[in-house]
C-alpha positions as a Markdown table, in Angstrom:
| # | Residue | x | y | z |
|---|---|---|---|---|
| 1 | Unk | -26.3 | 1.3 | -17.6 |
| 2 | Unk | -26.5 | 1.5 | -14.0 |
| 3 | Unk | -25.9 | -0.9 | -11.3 |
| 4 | Unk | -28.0 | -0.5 | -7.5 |
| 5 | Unk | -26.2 | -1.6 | -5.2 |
| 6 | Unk | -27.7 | -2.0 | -1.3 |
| 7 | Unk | -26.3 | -3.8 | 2.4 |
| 8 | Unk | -26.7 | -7.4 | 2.7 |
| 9 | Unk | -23.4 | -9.1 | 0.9 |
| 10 | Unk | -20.5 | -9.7 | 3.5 |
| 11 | Unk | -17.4 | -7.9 | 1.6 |
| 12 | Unk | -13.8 | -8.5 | 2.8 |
| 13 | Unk | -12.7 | -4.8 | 2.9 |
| 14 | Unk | -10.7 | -3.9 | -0.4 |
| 15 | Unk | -9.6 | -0.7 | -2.3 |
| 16 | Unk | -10.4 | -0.3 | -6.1 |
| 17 | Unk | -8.1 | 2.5 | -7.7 |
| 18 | Unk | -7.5 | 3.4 | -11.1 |
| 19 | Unk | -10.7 | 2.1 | -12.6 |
| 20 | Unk | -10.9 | 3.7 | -16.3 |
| 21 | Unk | -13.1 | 6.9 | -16.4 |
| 22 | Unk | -15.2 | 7.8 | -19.4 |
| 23 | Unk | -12.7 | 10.1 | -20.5 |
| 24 | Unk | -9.8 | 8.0 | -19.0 |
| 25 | Unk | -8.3 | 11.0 | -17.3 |
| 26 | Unk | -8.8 | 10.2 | -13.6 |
| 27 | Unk | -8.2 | 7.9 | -10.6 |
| 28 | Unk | -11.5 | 6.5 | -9.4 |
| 29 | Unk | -10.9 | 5.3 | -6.0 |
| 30 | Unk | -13.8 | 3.0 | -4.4 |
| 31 | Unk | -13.8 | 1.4 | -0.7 |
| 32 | Unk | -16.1 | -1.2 | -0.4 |
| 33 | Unk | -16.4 | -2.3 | 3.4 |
| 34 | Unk | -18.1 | -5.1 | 4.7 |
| 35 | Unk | -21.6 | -5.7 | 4.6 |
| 36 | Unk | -21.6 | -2.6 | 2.6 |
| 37 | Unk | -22.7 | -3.5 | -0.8 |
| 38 | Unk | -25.3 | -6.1 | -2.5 |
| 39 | Unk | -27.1 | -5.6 | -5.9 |
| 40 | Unk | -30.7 | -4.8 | -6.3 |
| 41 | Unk | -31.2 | -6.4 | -9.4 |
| 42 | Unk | -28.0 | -8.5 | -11.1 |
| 43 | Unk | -26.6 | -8.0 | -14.7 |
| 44 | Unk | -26.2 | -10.7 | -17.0 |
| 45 | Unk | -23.3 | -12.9 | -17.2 |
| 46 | Unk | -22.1 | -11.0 | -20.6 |
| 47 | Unk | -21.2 | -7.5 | -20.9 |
| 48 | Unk | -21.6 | -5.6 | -24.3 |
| 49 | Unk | -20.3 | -3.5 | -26.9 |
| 50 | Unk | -21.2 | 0.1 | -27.6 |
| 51 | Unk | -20.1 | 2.4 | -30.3 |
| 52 | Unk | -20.6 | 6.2 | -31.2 |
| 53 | Unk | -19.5 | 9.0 | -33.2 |
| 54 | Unk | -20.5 | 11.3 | -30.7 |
| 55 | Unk | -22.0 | 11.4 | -27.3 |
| 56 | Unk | -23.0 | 15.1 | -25.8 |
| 57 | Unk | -23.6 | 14.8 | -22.4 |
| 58 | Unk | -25.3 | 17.3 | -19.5 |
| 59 | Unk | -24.1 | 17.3 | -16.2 |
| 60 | Unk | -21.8 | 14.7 | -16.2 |
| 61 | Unk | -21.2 | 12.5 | -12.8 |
| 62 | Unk | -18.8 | 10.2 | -12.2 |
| 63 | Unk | -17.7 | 7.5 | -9.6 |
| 64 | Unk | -16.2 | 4.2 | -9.1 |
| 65 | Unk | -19.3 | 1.5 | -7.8 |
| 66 | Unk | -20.0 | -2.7 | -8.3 |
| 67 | Unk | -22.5 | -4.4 | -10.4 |
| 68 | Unk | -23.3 | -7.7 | -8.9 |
| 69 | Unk | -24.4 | -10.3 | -11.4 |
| 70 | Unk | -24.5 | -14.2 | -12.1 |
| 71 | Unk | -22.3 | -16.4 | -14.1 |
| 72 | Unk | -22.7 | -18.1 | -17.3 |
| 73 | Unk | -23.4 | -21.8 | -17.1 |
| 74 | Unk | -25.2 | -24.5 | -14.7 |
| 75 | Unk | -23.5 | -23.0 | -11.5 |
| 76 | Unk | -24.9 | -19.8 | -11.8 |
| 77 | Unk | -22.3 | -18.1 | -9.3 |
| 78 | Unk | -22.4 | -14.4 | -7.8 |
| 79 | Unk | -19.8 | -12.6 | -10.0 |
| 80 | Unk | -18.9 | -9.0 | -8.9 |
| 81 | Unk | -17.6 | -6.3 | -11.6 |
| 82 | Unk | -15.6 | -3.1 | -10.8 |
| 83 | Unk | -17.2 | -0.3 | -12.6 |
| 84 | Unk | -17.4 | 3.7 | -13.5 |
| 85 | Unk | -20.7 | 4.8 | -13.2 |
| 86 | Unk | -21.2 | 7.9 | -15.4 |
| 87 | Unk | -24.7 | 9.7 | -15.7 |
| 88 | Unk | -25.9 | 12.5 | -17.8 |
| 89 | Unk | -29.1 | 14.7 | -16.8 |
| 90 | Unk | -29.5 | 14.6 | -20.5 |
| 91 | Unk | -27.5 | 13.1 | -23.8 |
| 92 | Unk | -28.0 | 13.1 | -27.4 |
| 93 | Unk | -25.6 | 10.2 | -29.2 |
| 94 | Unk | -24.8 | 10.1 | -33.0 |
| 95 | Unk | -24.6 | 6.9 | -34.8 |
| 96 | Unk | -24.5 | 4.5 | -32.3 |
| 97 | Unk | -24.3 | 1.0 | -32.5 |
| 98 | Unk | -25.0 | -1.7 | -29.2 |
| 99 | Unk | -23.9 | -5.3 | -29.9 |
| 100 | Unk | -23.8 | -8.9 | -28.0 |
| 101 | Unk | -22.4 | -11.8 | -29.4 |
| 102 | Unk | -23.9 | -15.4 | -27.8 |
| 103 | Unk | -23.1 | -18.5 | -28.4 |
| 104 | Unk | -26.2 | -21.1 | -29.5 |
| 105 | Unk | -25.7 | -25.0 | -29.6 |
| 106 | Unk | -25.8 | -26.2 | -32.7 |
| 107 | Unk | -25.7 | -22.6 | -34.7 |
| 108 | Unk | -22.2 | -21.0 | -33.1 |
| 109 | Unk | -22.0 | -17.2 | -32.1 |
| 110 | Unk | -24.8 | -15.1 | -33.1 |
| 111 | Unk | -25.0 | -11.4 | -32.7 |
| 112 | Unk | -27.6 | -9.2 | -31.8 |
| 113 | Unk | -26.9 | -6.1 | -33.4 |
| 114 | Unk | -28.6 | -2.2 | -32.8 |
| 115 | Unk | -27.8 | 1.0 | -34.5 |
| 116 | Unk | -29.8 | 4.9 | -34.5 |
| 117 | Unk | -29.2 | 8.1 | -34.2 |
| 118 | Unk | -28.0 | 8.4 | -37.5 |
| 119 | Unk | -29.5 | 10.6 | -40.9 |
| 120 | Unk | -28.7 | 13.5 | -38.5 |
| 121 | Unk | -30.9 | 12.2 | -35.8 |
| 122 | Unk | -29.2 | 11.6 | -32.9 |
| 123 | Unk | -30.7 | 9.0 | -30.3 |
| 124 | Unk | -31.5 | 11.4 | -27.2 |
| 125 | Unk | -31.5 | 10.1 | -23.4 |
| 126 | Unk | -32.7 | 11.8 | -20.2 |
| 127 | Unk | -31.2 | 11.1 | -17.0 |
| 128 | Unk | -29.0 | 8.4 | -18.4 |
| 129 | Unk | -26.6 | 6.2 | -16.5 |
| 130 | Unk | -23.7 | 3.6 | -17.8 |
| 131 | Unk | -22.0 | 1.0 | -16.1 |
| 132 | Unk | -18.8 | 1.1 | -18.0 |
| 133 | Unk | -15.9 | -1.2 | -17.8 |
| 134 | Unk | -14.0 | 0.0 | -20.7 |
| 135 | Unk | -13.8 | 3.1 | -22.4 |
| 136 | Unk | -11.6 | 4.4 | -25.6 |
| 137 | Unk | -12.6 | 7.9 | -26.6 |
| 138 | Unk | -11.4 | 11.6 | -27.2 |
| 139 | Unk | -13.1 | 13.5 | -25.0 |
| 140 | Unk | -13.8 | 17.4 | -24.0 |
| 141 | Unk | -14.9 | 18.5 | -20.8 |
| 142 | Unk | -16.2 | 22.2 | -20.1 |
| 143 | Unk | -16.2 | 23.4 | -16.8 |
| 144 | Unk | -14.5 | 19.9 | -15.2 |
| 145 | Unk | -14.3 | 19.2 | -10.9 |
| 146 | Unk | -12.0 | 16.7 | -10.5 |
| 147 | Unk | -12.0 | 14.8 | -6.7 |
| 148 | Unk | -15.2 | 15.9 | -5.3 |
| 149 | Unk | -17.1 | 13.7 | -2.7 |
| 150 | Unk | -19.8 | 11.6 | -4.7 |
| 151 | Unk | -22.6 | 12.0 | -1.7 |
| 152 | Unk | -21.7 | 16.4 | -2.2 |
| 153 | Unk | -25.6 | 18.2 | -2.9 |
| 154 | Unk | -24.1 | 20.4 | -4.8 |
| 155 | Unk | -24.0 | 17.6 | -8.0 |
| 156 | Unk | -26.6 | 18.4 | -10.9 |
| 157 | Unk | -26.9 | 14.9 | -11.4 |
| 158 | Unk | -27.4 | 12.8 | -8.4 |
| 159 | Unk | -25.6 | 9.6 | -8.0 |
| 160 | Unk | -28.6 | 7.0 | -7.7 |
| 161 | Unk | -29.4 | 6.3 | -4.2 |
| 162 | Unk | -27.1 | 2.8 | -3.2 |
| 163 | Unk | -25.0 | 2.9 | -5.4 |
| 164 | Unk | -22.4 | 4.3 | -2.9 |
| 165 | Unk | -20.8 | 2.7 | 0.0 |
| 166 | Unk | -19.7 | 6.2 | 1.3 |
| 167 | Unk | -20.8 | 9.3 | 0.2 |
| 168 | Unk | -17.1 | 10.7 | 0.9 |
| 169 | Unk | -15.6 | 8.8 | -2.0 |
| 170 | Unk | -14.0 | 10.4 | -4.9 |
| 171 | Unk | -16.0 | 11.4 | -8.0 |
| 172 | Unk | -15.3 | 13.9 | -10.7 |
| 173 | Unk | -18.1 | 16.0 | -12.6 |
| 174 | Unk | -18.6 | 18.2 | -15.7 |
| 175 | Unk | -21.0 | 20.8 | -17.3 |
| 176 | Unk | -20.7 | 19.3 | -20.4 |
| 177 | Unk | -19.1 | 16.4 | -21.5 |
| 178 | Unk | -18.2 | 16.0 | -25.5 |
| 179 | Unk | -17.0 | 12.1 | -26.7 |
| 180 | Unk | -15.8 | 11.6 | -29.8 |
| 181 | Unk | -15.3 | 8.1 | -31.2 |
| 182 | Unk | -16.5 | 5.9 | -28.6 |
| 183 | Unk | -15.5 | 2.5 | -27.8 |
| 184 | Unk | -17.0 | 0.8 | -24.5 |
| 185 | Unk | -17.7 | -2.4 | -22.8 |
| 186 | Unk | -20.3 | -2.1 | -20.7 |
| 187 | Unk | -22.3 | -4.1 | -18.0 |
| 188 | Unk | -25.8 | -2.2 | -17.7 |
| 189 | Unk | -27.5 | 1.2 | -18.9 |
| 190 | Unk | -30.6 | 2.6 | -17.7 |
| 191 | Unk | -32.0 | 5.9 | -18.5 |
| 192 | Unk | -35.8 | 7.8 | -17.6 |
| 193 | Unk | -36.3 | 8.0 | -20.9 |
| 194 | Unk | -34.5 | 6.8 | -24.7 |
| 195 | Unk | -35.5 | 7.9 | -27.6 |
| 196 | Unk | -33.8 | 5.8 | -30.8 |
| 197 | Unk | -35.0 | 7.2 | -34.3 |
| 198 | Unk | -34.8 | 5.3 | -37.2 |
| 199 | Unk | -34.1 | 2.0 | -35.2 |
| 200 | Unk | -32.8 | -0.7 | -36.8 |
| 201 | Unk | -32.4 | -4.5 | -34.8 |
| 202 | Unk | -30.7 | -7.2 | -36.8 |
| 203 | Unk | -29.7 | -10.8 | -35.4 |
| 204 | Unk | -26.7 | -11.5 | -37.6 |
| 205 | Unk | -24.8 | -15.0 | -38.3 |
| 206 | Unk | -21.0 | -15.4 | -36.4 |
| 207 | Unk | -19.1 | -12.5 | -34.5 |
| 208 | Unk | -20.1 | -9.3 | -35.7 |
| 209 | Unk | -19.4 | -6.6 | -32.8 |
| 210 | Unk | -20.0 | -3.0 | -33.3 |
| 211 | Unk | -16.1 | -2.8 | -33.2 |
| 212 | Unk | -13.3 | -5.1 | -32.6 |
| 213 | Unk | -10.7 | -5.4 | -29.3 |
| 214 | Unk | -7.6 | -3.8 | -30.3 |
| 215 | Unk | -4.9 | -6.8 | -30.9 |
């Protein structure tokens, strides 16, 4: 999932550190200044649950960013979510499961549910990016730059253009990325292309996440 983000929103100026990376091993900081940042398109009011055996990742970037979406409800308010943006120029992901629980008047909470990649056929994206709020995983990283400048050519994968308030900012990179038992929340994913083998979409009765918070 991946957030644009472009001028136009007035921003008091703030500093965002420590936001969770997809391996949890770095300090993401992100300064937003003023005027700086407004979403091209808005996420939902809900974020989501994803779950994996095992994501394999290319050309791993990382960096700390917004996704601007709307509340829940009659008001419909801007709401503004910290995120780590993390793309892949290419990932394959076994067993993965993508889940939303809403709420229906007069039913209670159902829960749209989607699993692939499994029977030893991983789902397989190209040029992938996830806005991720929260991440639990073991992860592996081969050939790992940690504090380079996000807006640096030298990246394989490019951050997507607006997405950055300043292309000085920290971000951290990797050849290859290896996740193991992945739990995320998440606020948006987009990739060029997705392929999901054997793709199975249920709409199941009460809360039934692909995983459950830890108490």
């Amino acid at each position: 999932m991946i957030s644009q983000v472009r001028g136009g929103t007035r921003w008091k100026r703030f500093a965002l550190v420590m936001v969770p990376s997809i391996a949890a091993t770095a300090a993401v900081g992100v300064g937003l200044a003023q005027g700086a940042l407004a979403a091209s398109f808005s996420v939902s009011g809900q974020d989501f649950k994803v779950s994996a055996d095992e994501l394999v990742g290319d050309n791993l970037i990382q960096y700390g960013s917004v996704a601007k979406g709307k509340t829940l409800g009659d008001d419909k308010k801007d709401a503004y979510h910290p995120v780590t943006i993390s793309g892949f120029s290419h990932a394959e992901i076994t067993n993965m499961c993508q889940s939303l629980v809403t709420p229906v008047p007069g039913l209670g909470n159902i829960t749209l549910q989607l699993r692939t990649g499994n029977k030893g056929r991983p789902a397989v994206a190209e040029n992938i990016y996830l806005d991720v709020a929260e991440l639990d995983a073991d992860a592996k990283f081969e050939q790992l730059d940690i504090g380079v400048a996000v807006g640096d050519p030298s990246h394989v994968t490019k951050p997507v253009a607006g997405t950055v308030a300043d292309g000085g900012l920290f971000s951290q990179r990797a050849k290859k990325a290896t996740l193991t038992n992945v739990r995320q929340k998440a606020w948006a994913t987009t990739a060029g292309t997705f392929t999901l083998p054997d793709l199975k979409l249920r709409l199941l009765s009460g809360d039934q996440p692909c995983y459950q918070d830890a108490k």
